[in-house]
N, C-alpha and C positions, 0 to 999 in steps of 0.2 A: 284372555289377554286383550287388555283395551287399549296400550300404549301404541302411538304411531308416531313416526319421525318421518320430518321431511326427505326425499330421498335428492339432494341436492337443491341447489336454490331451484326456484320452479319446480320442480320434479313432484311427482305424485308422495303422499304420506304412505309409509309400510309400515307393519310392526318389525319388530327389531330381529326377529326369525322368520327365514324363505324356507319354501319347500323346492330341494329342489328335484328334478321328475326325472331326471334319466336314468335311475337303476330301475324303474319298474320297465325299461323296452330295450336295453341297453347293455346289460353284461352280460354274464356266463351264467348266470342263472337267473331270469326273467323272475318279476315277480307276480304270482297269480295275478289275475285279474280283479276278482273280487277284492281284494286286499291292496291295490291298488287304487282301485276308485274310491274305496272307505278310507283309504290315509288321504287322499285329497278333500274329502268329505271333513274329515276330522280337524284338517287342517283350518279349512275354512270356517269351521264350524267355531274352533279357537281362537279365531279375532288372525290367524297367519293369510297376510293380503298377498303376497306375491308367490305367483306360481314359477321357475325355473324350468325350461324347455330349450329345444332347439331345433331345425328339422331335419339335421342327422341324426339326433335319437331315435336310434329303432327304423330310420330312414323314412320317417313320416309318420311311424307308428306312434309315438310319444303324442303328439299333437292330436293327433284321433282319438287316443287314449282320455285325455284331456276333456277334449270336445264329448265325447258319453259319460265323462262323467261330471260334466257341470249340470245342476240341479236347473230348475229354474228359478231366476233371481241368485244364483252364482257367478252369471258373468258381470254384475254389476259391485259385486264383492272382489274379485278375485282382478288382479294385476297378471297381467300376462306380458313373461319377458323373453321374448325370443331371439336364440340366437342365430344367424345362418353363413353360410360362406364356406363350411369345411365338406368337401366332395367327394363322395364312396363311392365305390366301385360293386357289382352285381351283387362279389362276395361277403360284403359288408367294410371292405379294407379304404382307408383314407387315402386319395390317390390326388389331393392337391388343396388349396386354399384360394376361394374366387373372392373377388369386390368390385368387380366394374357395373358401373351403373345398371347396366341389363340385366345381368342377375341379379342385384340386389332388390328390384323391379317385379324379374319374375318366381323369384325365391319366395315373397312376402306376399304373392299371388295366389301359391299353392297353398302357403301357409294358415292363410286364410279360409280359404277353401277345407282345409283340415279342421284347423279348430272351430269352427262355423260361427266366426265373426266376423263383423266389418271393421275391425282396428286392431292392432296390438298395444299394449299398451308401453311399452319397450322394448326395440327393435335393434341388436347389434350385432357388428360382425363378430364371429367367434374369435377369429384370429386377424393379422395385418396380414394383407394378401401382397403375393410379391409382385411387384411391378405393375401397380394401382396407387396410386397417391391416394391419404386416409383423407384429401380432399375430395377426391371424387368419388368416394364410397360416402361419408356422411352428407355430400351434398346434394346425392342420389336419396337418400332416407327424408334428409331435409323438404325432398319438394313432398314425398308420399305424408309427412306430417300437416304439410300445406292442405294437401288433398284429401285432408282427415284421416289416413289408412292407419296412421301409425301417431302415437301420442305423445312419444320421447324417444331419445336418444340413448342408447349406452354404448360402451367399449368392452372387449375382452383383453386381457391377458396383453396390455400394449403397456410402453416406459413415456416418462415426464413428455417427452420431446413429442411425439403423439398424439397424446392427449391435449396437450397447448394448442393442435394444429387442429383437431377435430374439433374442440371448444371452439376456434374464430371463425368456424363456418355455423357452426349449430351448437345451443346448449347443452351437454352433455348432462344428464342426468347421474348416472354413477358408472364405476367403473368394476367388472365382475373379474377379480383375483384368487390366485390361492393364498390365503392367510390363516395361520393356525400358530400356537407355540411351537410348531415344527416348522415352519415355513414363515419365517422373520422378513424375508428380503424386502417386503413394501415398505417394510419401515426404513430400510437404508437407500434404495435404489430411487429414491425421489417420486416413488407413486400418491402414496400417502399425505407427504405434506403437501404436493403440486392440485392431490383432490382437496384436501384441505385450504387452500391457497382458492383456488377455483369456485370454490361454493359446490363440489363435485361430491356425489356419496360414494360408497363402497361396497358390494355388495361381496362378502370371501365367502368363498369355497373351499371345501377342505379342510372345513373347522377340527375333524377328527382326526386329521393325517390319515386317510385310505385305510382307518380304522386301526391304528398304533393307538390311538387317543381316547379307546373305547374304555381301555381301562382290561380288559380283557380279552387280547388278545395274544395270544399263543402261536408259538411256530409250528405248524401244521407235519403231523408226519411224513415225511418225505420230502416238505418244505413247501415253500410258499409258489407256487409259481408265476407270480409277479417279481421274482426277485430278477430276474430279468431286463426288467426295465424300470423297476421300482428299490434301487439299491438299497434304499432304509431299512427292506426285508433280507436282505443277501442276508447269507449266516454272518457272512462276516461284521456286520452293523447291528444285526437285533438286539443281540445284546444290551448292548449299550446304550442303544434306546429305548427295550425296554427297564433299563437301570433307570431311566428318566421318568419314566411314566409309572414308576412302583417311587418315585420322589414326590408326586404329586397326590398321594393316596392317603396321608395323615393331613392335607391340606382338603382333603375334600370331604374326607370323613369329620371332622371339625365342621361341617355346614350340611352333614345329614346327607349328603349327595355322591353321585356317583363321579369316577374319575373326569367321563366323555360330560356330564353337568357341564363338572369346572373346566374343562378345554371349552365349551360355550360360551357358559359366563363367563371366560376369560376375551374374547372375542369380542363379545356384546360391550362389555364394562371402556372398551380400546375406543368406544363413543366418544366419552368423556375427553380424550385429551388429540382424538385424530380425526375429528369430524364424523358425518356420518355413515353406521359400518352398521350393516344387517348381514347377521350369519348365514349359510344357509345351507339347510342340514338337508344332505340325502337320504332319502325313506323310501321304504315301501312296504311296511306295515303301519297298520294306526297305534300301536302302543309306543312309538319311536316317536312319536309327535308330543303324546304324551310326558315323555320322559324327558324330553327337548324343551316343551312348554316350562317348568320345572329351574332350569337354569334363568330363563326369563325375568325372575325374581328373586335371582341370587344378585345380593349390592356386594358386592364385594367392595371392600376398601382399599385405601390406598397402602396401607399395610399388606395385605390379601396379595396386591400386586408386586408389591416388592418382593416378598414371601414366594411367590409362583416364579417370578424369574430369576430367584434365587437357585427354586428346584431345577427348571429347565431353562438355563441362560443360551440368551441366543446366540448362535451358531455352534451351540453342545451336540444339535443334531449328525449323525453319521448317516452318510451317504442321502446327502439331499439332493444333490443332482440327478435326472432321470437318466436313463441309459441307451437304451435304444433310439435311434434315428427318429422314428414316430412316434416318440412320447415325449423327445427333445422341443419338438410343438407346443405340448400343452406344458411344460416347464418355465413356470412365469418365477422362477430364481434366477434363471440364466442369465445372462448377459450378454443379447443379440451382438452379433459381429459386425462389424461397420457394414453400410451401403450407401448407394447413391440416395440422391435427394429423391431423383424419378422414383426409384423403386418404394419411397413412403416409410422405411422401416428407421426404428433408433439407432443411433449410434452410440 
């Protein structure tokens, strides 16, 4: 894969697919080690520039992961985008959301120290922290740019009004969302076109829906146990979503490819008319890179796209809102609740 796009004006060039690293330190079933460092290997090795990390993955462990498995002459390939700000507790549990300058300071201190470089290459908070203006978390990044540590800017998981405010202090390079055919809302909640408006890229997450968009996935005996916090698996929703995703199987079989391809190429192709959007696929084996690589070079037309949101029209998804309090977090559908100016958040 030799295509690169710019990732926002200024911003570093990526290919149109990220890796991103947190399932190999990160969930309920870790992924060997071996097989971790070969899909980062693989990745690189396929023209995919941008690595996806954070220093809550694995609570340091993602980034050290990272760090043994860059080759030599890999850090000078590889984009390194890290996130920080979201705080565990012993047990591995999220027990709050930081941004005030001093930690953004000494978070990116360790980080370093982890990955065993002198810079990141994109450095953003995970979330909007409460009662920190997003002024003085990006204008804390802004002087470590000055002082070479860190190369660009990005945002996670923030609305239009946010991003306008982090933009007037520093260039924001993109902004890291969930966006899939399951997950529409940047197209209506003003993210999308305000990155677009900005000269701002996009880098989505969640291209597969938490793996509905695999093409094959099944409701597990006994059930899912994310249904929990993940309502699109409750019984009561599968169904019908997977009614969506067996809609999408004569459109994908028609270009030789699997279901989870076309939820890609459908992602990738979303360039074309919303600015720039690099997928970015969780793995943690090297055949998933592979298969990844593969959508890459699906053009789908504009027929293709009308055709797909024919299959899956947006807001057909059941139960997109997350459920539990701690997953209400990382739910960039929602629609934060008013606050003060102080406190930095949208309204």
């Amino acid at each position: 894969m030799h295509t690169t796009r710019p990732l926002g004006t200024g911003g570093p060039r990526a290919a149109p697919l990220a890796l991103g690293c947190a399932g190999m330190s990160d969930h309920t079933a870790p992924a060997d080690e071996a097989d971790a460092v070969a899909t980062i290997h693989a990745a690189l090795d396929a023209g995919v520039t941008l690595l996806d990390t954070a220093d809550f993955y694995g609570m340091g462990h993602n980034e050290d992961l990272i760090r043994r498995a860059l080759r030599p002459g890999d850090r000078d390939k590889a984009l390194l985008s890290v996130k920080f700000g979201a705080l565990r507790g012993p047990d591995g549990a999220f027990v709050g959301i930081e941004g005030r300058p001093a930690h953004v300071k000494n978070a990116l201190a360790y980080s370093l120290r982890r990955l065993g470089s002198d810079h990141v290459d994109i450095y953003r908070p995970a979330r909007l922290a409460p009662g920190t203006p997003i002024e003085d978390t990006i204008g804390a990044i802004s002087e470590l740019v000055h002082a070479g540590h860190v190369r660009h800017i990005g945002l996670s998981e923030v609305g239009p009004e946010t991003i306008r405010r982090a933009h007037a202090v520093h260039p924001i390079c993109d902004v890291q969302i969930e966006y899939s055919l399951f997950s529409r809302d940047p197209e209506t909640n003003g993210v999308l076109d305000t990155c677009r408006e900005l000269g701002i890229g996009v880098t989505a997450y969640g291209v597969l829906a938490h793996g509905l968009l695999t093409g094959v996935y099944r409701q597990p005996a006994g059930g899912d146990p994310r249904a929990h916090w993940l309502p699109r698996v409750h019984p009561g929703n599968l169904p019908a979503n997977l009614a969506l995703v067996d809609r999408l199987r004569p459109l994908a079989d028609a270009y030789g490819i699997s279901v989870a391809q076309l939820a890609t190429a459908w992602v990738i192709a979303q360039n074309r008319e919303r600015g720039t959007i690099v997928a970015v696929l969780g793995a943690r084996r090297p055949h998933r890179i592979e298969e990844a690589l593969a959508a890459t070079g699906v053009a789908l037309t504009g027929a293709d796209l009308r055709a797909i949101d024919e299959a899956v029209p947006a807001g057909a998804v059941a139960g997109t809102r997350y459920a539990a309090p701690l997953m209400a977090l990382l739910d960039s559908e929602r629609t934060p609740k008013p606050a003060t100016e102080k406190e930095g958040r949208d309204s």
